[in-house]
C-alpha positions as CSV (number, residue, x, y, z in Angstrom):
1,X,0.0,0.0,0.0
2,X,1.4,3.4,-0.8
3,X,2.5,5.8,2.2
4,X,0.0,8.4,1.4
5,X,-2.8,5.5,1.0
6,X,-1.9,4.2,4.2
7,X,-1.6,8.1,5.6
8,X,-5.4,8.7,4.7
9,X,-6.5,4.9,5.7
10,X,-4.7,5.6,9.2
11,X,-6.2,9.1,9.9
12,X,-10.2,8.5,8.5
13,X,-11.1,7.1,12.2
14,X,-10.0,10.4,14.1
15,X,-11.5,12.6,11.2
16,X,-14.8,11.0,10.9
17,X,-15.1,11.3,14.6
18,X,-14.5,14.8,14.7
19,X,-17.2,15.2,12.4
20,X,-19.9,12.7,14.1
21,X,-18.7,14.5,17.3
22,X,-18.4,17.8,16.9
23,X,-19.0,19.2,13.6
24,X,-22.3,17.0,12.9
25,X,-24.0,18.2,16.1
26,X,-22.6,22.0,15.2
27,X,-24.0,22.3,12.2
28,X,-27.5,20.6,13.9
29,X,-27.8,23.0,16.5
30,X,-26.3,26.4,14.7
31,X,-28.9,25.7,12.2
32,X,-31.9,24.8,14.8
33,X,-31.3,28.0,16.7
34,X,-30.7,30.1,13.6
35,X,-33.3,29.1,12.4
36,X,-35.4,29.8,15.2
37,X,-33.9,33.5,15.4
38,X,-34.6,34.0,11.7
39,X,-38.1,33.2,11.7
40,X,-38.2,35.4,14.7
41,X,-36.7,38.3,13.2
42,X,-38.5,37.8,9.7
43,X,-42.4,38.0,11.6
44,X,-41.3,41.0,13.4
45,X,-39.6,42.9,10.9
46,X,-42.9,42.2,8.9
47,X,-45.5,42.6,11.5
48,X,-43.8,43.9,14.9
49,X,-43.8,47.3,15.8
50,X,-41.2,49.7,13.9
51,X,-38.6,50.3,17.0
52,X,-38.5,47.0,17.3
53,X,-38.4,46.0,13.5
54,X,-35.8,48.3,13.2
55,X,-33.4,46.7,15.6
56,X,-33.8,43.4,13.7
57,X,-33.2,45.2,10.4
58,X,-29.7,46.4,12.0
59,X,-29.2,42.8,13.7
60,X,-29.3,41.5,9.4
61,X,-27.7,44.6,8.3
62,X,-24.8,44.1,10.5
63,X,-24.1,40.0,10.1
64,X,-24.8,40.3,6.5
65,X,-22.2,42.7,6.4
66,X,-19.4,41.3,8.0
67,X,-17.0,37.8,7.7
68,X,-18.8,35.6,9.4
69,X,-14.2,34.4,10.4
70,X,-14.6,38.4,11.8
71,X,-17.9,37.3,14.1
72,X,-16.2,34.3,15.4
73,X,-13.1,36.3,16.5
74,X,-15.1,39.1,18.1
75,X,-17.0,36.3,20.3
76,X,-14.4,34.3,21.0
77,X,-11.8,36.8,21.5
78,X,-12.8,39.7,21.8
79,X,-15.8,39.8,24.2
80,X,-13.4,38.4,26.9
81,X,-12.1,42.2,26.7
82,X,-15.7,43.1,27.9
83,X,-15.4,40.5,30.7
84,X,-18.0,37.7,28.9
85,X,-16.3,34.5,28.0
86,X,-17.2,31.9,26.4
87,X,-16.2,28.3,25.8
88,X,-15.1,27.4,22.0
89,X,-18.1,25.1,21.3
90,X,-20.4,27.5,22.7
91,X,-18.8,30.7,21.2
92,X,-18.8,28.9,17.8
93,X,-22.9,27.8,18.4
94,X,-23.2,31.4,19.3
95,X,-21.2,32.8,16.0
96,X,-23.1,30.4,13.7
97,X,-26.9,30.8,15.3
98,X,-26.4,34.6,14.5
99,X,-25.2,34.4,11.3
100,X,-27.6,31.8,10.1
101,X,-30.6,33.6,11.8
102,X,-29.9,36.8,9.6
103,X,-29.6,35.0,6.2
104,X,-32.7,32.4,7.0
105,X,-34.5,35.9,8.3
106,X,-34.4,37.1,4.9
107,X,-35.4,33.6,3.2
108,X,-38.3,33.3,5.5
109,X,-39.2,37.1,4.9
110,X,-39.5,36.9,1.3
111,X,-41.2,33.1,1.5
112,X,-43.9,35.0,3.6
113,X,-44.6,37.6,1.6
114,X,-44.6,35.2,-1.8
115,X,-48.3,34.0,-0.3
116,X,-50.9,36.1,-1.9
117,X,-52.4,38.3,0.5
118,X,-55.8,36.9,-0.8
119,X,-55.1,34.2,1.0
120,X,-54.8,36.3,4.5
121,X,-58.1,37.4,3.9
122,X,-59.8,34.1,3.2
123,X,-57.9,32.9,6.3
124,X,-59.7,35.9,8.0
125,X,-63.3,35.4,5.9
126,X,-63.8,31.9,7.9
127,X,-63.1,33.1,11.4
128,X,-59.2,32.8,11.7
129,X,-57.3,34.6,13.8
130,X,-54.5,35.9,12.8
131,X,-52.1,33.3,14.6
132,X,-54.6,30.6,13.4
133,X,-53.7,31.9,9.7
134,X,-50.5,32.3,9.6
135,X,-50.4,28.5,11.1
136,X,-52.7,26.9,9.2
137,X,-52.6,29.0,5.6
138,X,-49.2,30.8,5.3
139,X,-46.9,28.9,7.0
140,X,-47.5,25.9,5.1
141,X,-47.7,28.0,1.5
142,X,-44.7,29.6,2.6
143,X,-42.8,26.6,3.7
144,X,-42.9,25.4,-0.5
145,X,-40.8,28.5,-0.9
146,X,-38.4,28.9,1.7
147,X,-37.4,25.0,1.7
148,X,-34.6,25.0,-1.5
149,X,-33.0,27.8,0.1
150,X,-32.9,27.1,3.6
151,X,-31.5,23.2,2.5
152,X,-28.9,25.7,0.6
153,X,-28.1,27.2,3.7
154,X,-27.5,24.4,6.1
155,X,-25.3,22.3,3.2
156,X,-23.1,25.9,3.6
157,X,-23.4,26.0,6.8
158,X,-21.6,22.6,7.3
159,X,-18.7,23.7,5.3
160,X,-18.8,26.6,7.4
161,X,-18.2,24.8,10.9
162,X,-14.5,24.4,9.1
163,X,-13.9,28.1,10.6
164,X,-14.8,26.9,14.1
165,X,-11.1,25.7,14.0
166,X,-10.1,29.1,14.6
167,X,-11.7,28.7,17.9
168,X,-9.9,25.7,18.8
169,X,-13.0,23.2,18.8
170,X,-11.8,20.0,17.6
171,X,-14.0,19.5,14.3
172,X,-12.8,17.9,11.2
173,X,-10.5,20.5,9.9
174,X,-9.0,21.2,13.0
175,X,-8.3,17.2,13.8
176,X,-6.6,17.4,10.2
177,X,-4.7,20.2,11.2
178,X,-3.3,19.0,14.3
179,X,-2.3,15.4,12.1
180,X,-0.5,17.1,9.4
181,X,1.9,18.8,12.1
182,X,2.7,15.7,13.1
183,X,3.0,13.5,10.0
184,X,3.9,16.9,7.8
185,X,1.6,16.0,5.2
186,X,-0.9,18.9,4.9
187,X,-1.6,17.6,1.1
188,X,-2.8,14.6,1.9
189,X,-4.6,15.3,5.4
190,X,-6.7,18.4,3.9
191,X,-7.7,16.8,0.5
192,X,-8.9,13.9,2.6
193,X,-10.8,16.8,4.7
194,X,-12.1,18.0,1.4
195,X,-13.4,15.1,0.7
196,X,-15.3,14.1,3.4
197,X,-17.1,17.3,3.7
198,X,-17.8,16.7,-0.2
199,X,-19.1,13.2,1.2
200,X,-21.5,15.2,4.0
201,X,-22.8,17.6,1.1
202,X,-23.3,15.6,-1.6
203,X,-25.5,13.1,1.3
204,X,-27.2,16.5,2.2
205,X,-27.7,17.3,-1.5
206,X,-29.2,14.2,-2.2
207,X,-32.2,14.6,1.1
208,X,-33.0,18.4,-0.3
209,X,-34.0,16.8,-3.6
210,X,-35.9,14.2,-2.3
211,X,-37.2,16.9,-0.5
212,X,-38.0,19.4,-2.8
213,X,-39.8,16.5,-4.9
214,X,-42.3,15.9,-2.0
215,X,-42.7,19.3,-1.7
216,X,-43.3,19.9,-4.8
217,X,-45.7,16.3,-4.8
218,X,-48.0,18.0,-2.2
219,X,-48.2,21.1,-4.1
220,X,-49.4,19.4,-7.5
221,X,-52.1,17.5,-5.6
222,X,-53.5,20.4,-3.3
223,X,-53.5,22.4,-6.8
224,X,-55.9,19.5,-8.4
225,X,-57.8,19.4,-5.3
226,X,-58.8,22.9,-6.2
């Protein structure tokens, strides 16, 4: 078996368990709680009162406007300055959540206002509140829409977690990084890195289109219901 076979054979284990340990749960719960804060931020920028709308607006326009590398830093290590610390994993859950939140904001904004405002008043015409329509009527409309994009989000966002190495949590690319200084083999050690994030997308890839095709299933039949 050749060396730089026998290299990548010998260093899958610790890799892959970097990313079933740490970057697999990162991405689940940077995404969850992005999520979360984006549709948040997208219903009050939309329907919240304006002092408050406008302090999500600056929340987007400042993370939107910045390296999310930058925002890491500044968590990590530069609120420490201020006296608030955080751990690596949490200062990285922290970095990603807020960054996410502000791009899925936008996503979630502009799937909400795809749905017809016709369908708001129909909601409204049977007796809906307007909780009761957003739930039952909107959401679900808007859901068709905002799917492809937010799938397109957390595939990025798993490459993403790569930065988290910065902080010192031990995720794939920063178990690669401490094997090539030993072994001195950076080649080798990141294109295997490349490759199994290329393995985790292309997986991902894969569940959005099956995705997207039931989506898009459900939409074709409730349109020949009508």
């Amino acid at each position: 078996m050749p060396e730089w076979l026998k290299l990548m054979v010998e260093s899958l284990p610790p890799l892959l368990y970097a990313g079933l340990v740490f970057t697999v749960p990162l991405t689940l719960l940077s995404f969850a709680c992005g999520l979360s804060l984006g549709f948040v931020t997208a219903l009050v920028r939309l329907y919240g009162p304006k002092p408050l709308a406008d302090g999500f607006r600056f929340y987007v326009w400042l993370i939107r406007g910045t390296p999310l590398l930058v925002q890491l830093f500044l968590i990590f290590y530069g609120l420490p300055k201020a006296g608030i610390v955080f751990d690596p994993l949490p200062a990285a859950v922290i970095g990603f959540s807020l960054n996410v939140g502000a791009y899925t904001s936008e996503v979630i904004r502009a799937a909400l206002l795809a749905v017809p405002r016709g369908q708001w008043e129909a909601a409204y015409s049977i007796g809906l509140t307007w909780a009761q329509a957003m739930r039952r009527t909107i959401l679900p409309q808007a859901s068709r829409v905002a799917v492809p994009p937010l799938a397109n989000t957390f595939i990025s966002l798993i490459k993403d977690t790569s930065l988290a190495a910065v902080l010192t949590v031990p995720e794939i690319f920063q178990a690669a990084q401490r094997i090539a200084s030993v072994t001195y083999e950076p080649l080798i050690l990141y294109t295997e890195t490349a490759l199994i994030y290329l393995l985790f997308s292309s997986v991902l890839s894969a569940g959005q289109q099956k995705l997207e095709a039931r989506f898009g299933q459900h939409l074709h039949q409730a349109q020949e219901t009508k």
